[in-house]
C-alpha positions as CSV (number, residue, x, y, z in Angstrom):
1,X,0.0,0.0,0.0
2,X,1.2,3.4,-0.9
3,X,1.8,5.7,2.2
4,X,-0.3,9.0,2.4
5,X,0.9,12.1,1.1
6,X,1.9,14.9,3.9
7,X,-0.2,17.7,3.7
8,X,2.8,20.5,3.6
9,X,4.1,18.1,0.2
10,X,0.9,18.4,-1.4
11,X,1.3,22.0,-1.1
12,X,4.4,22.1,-2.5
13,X,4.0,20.3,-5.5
14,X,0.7,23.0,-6.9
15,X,-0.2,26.8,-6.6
16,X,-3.8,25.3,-5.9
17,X,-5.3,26.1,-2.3
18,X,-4.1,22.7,-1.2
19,X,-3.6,21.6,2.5
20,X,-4.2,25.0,4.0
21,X,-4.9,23.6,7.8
22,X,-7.8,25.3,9.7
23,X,-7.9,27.3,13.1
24,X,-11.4,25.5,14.9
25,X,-13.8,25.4,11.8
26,X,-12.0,28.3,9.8
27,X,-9.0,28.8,7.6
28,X,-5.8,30.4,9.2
29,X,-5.2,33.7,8.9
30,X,-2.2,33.2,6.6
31,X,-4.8,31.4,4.6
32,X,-7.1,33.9,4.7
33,X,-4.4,37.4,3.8
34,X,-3.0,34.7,0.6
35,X,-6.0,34.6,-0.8
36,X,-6.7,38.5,-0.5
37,X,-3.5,39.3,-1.8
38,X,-4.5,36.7,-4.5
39,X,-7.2,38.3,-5.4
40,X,-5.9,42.3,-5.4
41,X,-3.2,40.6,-7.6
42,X,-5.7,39.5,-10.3
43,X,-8.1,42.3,-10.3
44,X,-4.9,44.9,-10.6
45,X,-3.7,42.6,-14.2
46,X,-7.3,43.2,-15.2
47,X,-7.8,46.8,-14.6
48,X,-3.8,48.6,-14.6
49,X,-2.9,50.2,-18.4
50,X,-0.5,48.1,-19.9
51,X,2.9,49.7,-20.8
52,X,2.9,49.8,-24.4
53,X,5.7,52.8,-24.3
54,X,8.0,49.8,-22.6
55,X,7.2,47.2,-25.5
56,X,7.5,49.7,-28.0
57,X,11.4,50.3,-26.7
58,X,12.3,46.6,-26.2
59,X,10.9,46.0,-29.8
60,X,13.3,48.9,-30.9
61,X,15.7,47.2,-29.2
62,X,14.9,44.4,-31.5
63,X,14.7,45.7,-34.7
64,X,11.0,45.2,-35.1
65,X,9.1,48.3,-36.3
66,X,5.5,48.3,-34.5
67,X,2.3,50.2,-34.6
68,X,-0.3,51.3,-32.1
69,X,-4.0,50.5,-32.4
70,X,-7.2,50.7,-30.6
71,X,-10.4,48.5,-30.4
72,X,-13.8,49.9,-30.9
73,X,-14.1,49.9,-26.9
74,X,-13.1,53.6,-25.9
75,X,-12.6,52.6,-22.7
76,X,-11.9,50.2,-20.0
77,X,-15.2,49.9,-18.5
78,X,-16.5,49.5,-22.0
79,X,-14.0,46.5,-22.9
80,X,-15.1,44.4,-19.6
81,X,-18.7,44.9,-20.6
82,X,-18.9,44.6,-24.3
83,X,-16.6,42.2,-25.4
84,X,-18.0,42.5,-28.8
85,X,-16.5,46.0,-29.7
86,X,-12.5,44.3,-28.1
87,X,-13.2,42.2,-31.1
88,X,-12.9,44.6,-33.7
89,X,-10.7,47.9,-34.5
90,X,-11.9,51.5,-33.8
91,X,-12.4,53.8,-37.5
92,X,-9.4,55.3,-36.9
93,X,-7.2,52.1,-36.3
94,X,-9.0,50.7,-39.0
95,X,-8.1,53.6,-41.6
96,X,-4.2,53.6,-40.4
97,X,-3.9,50.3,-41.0
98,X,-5.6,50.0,-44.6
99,X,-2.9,52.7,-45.8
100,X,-0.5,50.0,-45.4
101,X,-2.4,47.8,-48.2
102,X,-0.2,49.1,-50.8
103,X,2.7,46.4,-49.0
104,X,3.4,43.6,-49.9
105,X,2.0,40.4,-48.4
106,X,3.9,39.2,-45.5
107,X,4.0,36.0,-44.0
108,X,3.6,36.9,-40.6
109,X,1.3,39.7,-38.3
110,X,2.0,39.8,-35.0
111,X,-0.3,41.4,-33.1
112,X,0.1,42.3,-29.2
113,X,-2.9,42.5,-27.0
114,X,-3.3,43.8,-23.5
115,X,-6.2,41.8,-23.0
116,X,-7.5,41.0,-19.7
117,X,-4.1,40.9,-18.1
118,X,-1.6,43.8,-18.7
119,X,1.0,42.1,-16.2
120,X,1.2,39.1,-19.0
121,X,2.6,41.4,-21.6
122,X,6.0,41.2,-19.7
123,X,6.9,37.7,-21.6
124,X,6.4,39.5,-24.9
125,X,10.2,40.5,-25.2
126,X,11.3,36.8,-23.9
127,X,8.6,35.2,-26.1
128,X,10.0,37.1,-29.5
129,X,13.4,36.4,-28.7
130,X,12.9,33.1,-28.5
131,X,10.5,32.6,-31.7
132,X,12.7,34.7,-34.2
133,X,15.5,33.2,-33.4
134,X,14.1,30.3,-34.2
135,X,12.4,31.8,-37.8
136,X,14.7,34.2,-39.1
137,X,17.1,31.5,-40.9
138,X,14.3,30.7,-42.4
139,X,13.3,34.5,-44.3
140,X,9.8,35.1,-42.8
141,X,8.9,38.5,-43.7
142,X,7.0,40.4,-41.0
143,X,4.4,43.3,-41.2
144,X,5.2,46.0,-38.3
145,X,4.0,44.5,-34.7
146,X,0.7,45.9,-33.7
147,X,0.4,47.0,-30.3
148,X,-3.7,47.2,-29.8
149,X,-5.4,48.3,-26.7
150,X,-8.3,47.3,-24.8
151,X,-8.7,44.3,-27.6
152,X,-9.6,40.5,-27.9
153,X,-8.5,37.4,-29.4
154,X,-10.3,38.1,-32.6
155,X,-9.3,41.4,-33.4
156,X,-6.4,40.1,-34.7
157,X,-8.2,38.3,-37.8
158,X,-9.1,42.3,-38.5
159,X,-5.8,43.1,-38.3
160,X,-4.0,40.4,-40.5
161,X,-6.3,40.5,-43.2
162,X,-6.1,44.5,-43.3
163,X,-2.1,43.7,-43.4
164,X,-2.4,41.4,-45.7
165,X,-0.9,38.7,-43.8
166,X,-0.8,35.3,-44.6
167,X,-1.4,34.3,-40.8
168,X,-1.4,36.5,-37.8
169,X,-0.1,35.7,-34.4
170,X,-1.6,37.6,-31.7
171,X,-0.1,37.6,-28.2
172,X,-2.9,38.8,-25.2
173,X,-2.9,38.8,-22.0
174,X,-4.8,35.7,-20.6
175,X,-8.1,36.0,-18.0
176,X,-5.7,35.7,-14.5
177,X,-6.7,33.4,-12.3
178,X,-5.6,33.5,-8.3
179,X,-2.6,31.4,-9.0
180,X,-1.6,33.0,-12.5
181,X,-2.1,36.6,-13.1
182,X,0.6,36.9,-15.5
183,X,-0.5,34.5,-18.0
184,X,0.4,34.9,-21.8
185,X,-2.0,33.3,-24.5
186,X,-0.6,33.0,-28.4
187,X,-3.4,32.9,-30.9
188,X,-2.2,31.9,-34.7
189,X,-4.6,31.9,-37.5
190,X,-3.7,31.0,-41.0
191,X,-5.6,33.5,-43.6
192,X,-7.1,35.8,-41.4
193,X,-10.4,37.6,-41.9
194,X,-13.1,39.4,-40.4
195,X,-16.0,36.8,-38.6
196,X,-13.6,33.5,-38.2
197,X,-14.7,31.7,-35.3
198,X,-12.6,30.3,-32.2
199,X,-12.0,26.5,-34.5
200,X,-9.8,28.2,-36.8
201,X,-6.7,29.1,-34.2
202,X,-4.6,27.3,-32.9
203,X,-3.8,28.5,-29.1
204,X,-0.7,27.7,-27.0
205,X,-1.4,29.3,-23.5
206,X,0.1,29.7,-20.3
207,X,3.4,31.1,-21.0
208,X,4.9,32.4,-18.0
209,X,8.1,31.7,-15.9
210,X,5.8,29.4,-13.7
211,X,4.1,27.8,-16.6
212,X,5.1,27.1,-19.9
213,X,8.1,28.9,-19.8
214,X,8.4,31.1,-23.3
215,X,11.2,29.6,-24.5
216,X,9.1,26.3,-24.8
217,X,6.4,28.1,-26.1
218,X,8.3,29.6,-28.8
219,X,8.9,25.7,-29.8
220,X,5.6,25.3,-30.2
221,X,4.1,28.4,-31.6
222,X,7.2,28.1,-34.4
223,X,6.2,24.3,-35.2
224,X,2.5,25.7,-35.5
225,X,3.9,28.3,-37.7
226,X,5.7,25.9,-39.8
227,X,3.1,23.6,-40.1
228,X,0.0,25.9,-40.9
229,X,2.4,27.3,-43.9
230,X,3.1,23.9,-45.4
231,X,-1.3,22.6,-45.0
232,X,-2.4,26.2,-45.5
233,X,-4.3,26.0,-42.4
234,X,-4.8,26.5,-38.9
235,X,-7.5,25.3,-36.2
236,X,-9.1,21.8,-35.2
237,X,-7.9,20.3,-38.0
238,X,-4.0,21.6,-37.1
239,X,-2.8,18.8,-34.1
240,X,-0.1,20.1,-31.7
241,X,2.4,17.1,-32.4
242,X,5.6,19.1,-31.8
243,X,7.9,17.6,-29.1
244,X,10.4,19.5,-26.7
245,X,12.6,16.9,-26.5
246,X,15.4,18.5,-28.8
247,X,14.7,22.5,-27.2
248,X,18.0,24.4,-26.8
249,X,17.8,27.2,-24.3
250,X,17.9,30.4,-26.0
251,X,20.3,32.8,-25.2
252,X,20.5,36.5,-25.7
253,X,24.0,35.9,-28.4
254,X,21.4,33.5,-30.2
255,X,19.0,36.4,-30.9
256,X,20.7,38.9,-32.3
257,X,19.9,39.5,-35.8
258,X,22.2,39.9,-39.2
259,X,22.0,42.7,-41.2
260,X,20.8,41.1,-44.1
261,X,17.7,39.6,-42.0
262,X,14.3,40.2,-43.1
263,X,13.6,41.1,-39.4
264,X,16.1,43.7,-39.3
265,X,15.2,45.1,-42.7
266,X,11.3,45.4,-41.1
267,X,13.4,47.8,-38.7
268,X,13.3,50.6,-41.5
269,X,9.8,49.9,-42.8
270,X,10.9,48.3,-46.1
């Protein structure tokens, strides 16, 4: 017979409210304050701004040209309570990006979305680092990175299509939980277009330093990538088969980009 697990190593093996004791017929007070704190922690990744000034530098820092772009929801009240109007682009967002029709298709949009978690958009920088080292030998070209507030998973289809993107990759902040308010969902969609429905992404989610760590999720998204280029297709009928076996840690000397790369290039806008 298999001896019972301690309570203290259950609780060390999850983030869940495992094993928290009691004081009489209540929870301890340490309990008790985690689970405030908990809480404050998850309502603050909802409702704080995300720095998009901060993204737009470590981009820079990158080489990747990006954008800014707002959903039809003015506000944040507004984006909690109509999720409808996160889904698609404001008139003037939708006007900017149209004058950029006259480029040529690209192979990749990647769009990133505060979402319901502004704390999330921290692994962006780790996340890209990761994902073009692992594309640029392989000349994707890349539209500028759009960096779209107060939006949802599907405002990316608007946004690929009116970059005329083959697929678009959108990056938004997850709904945090009490355990994970930092919590990074990726969203690819081959042929992107206004009205697609949940069944045509594919979603790797998450990615955080206590979850799937974004160097792992790079792997993935990049096989996804690779895969929906060669079946021209993304959704339930594109299976996750990639393995981690062979994953090489990335370094920052493994992400620094040639001249010559398409990625660098995108720096200038050509």
């Amino acid at each position: 017979m298999t001896a019972p697990v301690e309570p203290s190593a259950m609780a060390a093996l999850t983030d869940a409210r495992v094993a928290l004791g009691r004081t009489g017929s209540s929870q301890p007070t340490a309990a008790a304050l985690a689970f405030t704190l908990d809480h404050a922690r998850a309502r603050d990744a909802v409702h704080r701004p995300a720095d998009f000034d901060g993204l737009e530098a470590a981009l820079q820092q990158r080489g990747l040209a990006s954008l800014r772009a707002d959903s039809a929801a003015q506000d944040r009240l507004t984006y909690l309570a109509r999720p409808d109007l996160g889904r698609r682009l404001s008139d003037e967002s939708r006007d900017q990006l149209a004058a950029l029709r006259s480029r040529p298709v690209v192979d990749l949009a990647i769009v990133v979305a505060d979402g319901l978690s502004s704390r999330a958009l921290d692994h962006v920088p780790a996340l890209l680092d990761a994902l073009l080292a692992d594309l640029t030998p392989e000349g994707w070209t890349l539209a500028p990175v759009i960096l779209a507030a107060q939006a949802r998973v599907a405002l990316g289809d608007e946004v690929g299509a009116l970059l005329k993107a083959r697929m678009v990759l959108l990056l938004v902040g997850e709904r945090p939980g009490l355990s994970s308010p930092d919590s990074l969902g990726a969203y690819l969609t081959y042929a992107p277009r206004v009205g697609l429905s949940d069944a045509a992404r594919n979603c790797v989610s998450n990615i955080r330093p206590a979850g799937l760590v974004p160097a792992q999720a790079a792997f993935k998204i990049a096989w996804l990538m690779r895969q929906a280029r060669r079946l021209q297709l993304t959704g339930v009928a594109l299976k996750d088969e990639s393995s981690t076996d062979h994953l090489v840690s990335v370094t920052p000397e493994a992400v620094r980009l040639p001249a010559d790369s398409p990625l660098e290039k995108n720096k200038s806008g050509k």
